[in-house]
C-alpha positions in Angstrom: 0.0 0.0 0.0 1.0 3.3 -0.4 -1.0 5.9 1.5 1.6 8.8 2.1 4.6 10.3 -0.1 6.1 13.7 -0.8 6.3 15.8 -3.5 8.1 18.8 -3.3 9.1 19.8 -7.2 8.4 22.6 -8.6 5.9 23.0 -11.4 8.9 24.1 -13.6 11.2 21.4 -12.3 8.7 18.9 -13.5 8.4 20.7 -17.2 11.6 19.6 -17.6 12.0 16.6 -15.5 9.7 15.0 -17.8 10.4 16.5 -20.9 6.6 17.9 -20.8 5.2 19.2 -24.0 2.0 21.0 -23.2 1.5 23.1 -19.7 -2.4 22.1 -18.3 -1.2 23.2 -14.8 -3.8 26.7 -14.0 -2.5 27.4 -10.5 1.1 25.7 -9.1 0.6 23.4 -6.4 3.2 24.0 -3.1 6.0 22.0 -2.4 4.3 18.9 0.2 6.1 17.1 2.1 3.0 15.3 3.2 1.1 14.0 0.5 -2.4 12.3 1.4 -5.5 11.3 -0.3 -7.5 13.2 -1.7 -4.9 16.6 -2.0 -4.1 17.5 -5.5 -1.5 16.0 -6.7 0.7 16.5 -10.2 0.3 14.1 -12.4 2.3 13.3 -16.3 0.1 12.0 -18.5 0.1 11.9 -22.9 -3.3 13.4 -24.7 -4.4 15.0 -27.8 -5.3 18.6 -27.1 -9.0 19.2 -27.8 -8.2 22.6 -29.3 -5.8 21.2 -32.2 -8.0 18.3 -33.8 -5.8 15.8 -35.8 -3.1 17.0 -34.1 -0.1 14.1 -32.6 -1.0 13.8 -28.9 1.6 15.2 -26.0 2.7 14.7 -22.9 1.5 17.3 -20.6 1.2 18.3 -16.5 -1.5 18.4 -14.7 -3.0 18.7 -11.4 -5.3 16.1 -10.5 -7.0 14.6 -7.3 -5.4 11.5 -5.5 -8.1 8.7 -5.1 -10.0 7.5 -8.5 -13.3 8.2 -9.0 -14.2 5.9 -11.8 -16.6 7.6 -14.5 -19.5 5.6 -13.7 -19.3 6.4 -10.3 -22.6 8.5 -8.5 -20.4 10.4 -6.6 -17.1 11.1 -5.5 -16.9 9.0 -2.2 -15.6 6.4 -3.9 -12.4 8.1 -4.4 -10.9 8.0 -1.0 -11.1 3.6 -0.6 -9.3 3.9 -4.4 -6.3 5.2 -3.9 -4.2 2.5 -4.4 -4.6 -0.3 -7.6 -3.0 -3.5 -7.2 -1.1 -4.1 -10.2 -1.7 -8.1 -10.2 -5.3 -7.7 -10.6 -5.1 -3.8 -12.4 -6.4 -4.6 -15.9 -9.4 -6.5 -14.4 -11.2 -4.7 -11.6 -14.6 -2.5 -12.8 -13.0 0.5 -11.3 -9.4 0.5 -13.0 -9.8 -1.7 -16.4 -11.3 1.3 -18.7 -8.0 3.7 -17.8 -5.8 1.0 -17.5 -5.8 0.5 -21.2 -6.0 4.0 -22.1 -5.6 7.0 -19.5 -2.6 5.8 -17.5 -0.2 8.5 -15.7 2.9 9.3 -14.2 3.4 10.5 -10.6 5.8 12.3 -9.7 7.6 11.6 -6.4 10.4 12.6 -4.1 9.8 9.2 -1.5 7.4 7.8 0.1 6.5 6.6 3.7 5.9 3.6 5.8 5.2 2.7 9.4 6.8 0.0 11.1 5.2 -1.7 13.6 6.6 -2.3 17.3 7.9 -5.8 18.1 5.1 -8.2 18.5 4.0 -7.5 22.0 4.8 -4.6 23.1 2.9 -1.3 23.3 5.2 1.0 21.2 4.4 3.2 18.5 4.7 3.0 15.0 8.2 4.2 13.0 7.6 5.9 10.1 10.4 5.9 7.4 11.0 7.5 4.6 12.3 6.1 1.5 13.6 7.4 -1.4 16.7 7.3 -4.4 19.7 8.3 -2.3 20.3 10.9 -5.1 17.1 12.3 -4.2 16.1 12.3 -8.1 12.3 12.1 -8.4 10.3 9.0 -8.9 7.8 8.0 -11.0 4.6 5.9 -9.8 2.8 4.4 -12.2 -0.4 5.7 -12.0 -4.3 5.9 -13.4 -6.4 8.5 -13.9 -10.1 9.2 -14.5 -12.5 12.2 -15.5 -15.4 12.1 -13.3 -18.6 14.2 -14.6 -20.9 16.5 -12.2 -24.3 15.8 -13.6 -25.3 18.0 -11.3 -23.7 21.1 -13.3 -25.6 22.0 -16.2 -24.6 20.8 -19.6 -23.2 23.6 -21.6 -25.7 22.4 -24.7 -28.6 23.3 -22.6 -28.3 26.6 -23.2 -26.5 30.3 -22.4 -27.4 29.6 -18.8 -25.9 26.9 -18.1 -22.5 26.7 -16.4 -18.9 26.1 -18.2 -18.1 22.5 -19.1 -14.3 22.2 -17.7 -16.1 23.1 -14.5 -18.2 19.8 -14.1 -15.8 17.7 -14.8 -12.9 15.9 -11.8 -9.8 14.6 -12.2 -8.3 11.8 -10.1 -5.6 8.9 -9.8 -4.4 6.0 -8.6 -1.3 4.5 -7.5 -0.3 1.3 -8.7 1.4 -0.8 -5.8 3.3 -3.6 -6.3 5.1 -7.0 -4.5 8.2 -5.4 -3.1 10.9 -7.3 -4.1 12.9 -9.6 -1.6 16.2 -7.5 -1.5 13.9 -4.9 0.5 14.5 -7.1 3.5 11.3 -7.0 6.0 10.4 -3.9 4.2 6.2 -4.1 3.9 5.4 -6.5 1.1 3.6 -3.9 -1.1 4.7 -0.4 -2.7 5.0 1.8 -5.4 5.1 0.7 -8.8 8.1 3.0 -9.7 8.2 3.0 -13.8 11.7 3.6 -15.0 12.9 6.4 -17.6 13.0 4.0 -20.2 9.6 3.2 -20.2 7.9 6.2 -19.7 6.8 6.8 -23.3 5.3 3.5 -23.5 3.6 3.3 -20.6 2.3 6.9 -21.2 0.6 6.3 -25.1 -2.4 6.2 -25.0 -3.0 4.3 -28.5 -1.5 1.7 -26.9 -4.5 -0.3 -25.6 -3.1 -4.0 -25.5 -3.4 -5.1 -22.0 -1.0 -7.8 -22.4 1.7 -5.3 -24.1 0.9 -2.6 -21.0 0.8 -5.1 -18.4 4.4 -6.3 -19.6 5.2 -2.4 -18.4 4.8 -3.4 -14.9 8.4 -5.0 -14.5 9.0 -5.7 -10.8 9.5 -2.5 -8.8 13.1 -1.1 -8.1 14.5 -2.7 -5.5 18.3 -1.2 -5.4 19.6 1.8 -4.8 16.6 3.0 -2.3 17.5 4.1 0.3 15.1 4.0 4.2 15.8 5.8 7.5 13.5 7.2 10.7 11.5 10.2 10.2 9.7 12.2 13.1 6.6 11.4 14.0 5.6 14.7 12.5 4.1 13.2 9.4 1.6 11.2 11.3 -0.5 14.3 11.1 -1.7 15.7 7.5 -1.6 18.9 9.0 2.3 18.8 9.7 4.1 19.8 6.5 7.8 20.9 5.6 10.8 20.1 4.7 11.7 19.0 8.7 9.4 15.9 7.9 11.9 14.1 5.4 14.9 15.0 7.7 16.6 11.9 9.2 15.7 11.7 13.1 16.1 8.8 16.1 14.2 6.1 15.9 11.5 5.2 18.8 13.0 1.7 18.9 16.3 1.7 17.6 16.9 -2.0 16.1 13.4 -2.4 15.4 13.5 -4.4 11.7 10.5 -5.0 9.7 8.3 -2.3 7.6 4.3 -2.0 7.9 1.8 0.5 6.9 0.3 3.1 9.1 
C-alpha cells in the first residue's frame, strides 16, 4: 500500500524533468512534504489537445486529485477507498480496467513513507520511514487516472445559462502498488510501482491499448539503490508539513527491523 509520499518539485522542475510538452497546470501546487489522499497532486500524462483536432497527442502536466473516481461512479466517495490499484489484478477490476488501457499516468515523487510496527508484544508506537533514491532524483509511480462528470452542473448544450463544461468535470488517480521485491528485507510487502525512464513513453501512449503489451510495463519495482531511514513522527498528522518531515531523526525503537503500513 502506499497511503503517504512527498512531492516537493516545482511546477517548472517537473516541465523539464519529464520533458513535458503542453503546460495544463492553472495554479502551481506548493511543495508537500505530506502527500495524502485526496490533495491534488501532479500528475504526467500523454493526450491529444482538444483545441488542435488531428493533431499528434503530447505529454502534458497536470494537477489532478489522488483517489479515482471511476466515471460511472454516483459520486465522489468512492475516491478516497481507491487510492491505491494492485497491479496483479489492475487490468481487471470494474473500477481501474477502462484507464488501464488508455488513461494511464505518471506520478511524480520525491519518497514515500511507511510505518513500522513495534515488536510483537509490546505497546510501542509506530516508526515511520521514509524512502527514497539516495540521489534524491524524483520518482515516478505508475499511475491511473479518471474524468469524473458533475451531472449536477448544467450541460453547456442546454443553453447560455448553463455553467462552463471544464467546470463539471474531476480529475483523479491512482497509485499502482506492487510486490516489493525480496532484497527490500522485511520492508512491507507492497509499494510503489516505480516506472523507469526507459519506459515512460510506453507506458504513457495512450493508442496503446493492449493489455498484455501494457501489463508487460509493470516489471517488478526497483528494489536497489533506495535508500530507508526514521522520520519524526511529525508526518503522522496531515496537518504537519515541511521540509523538517523528510529529515533523518532517532528512531522510537532503535533496532526495530520489519516495515508495515500506518
Amino acid at each position: 500500500m502506499c497511503g503517504r509520499y512527498a512531492s516537493a518539485r516545482s511546477r517548472i522542475e517537473l516541465l523539464e524533468e519529464f520533458a513535458v510538452e503542453r503546460d495544463r497546470v492553472d495554479e502551481p501546487l506548493p511543495p508537500d512534504y505530506n502527500v495524502a489522499p485526496t490533495k491534488p497532486v501532479y500528475a504526467v500524462m500523454t493526450r491529444e489537445a482538444k483545441d488542435q483536432p488531428g493533431a499528434a497527442p503530447e505529454r502534458e502536466l497536470r494537477t489532478v486529485r489522488w483517489g479515482l473516481v471511476p466515471f460511472w461512479a454516483k459520486d465522489i466517495s468512492i475516491g478516497s477507498r481507491l487510492i491505491n490499484a494492485r497491479a496483479e489484478t489492475v487490468s481487471e477490476k470494474p473500477a481501474f480496467r477502462a484507464a488501464f488501457s488508455k488513461r494511464r499516468c505518471l506520478l511524480p515523487a520525491d519518497g514515500y513513507y511507511e510505518w513500522q510496527q513495534p515488536p510483537a508484544g509490546t505497546k510501542g508506537k509506530k516508526q515511520p520511514y521514509f524512502i527514497s533514491r539516495p540521489d534524491h532524483a524524483p520518482m515516478a509511480f505508475a499511475g491511473l487516472y479518471e474524468l469524473w462528470r458533475d451531472r449536477s452542473v448544467p450541460d453547456p448544450a442546454a443553453g447560455p445559462a448553463a455553467a462552463n463544461d471544464q467546470a463539471a468535470w474531476l480529475w483523479t488517480t491512482t497509485i499502482i502498488t506492487t510486490s516489493a521485491p525480496d532484497e527490500l528485507g522485511e520492508i512491507h510487502d507492497r509499494m510503489p510501482m516505480v516506472i523507469d525512464p526507459a519506459s515512460w513513453s510506453d507506458w504513457l501512449d495512450p493508442g496503446n491499448t493492449d493489455v498484455a503489451d501494457v501489463r508487460a510495463l509493470l516489471a517488478p519495482a526497483q528494489s536497489t539503490g533506495l535508500i530507508n531511514y526514521p522520520v519524526a513522527a511529525l508526518v503522522n498528522s496531515v496537518r504537519n508539513n515541511g521540509p523538517e518531515l523528510i529529515k533523518q531523526a532517532d528512531p522510537v525503537a532503535p533496532g526495530m527491523g520489519g516495515w508495515s503500513d500506518a
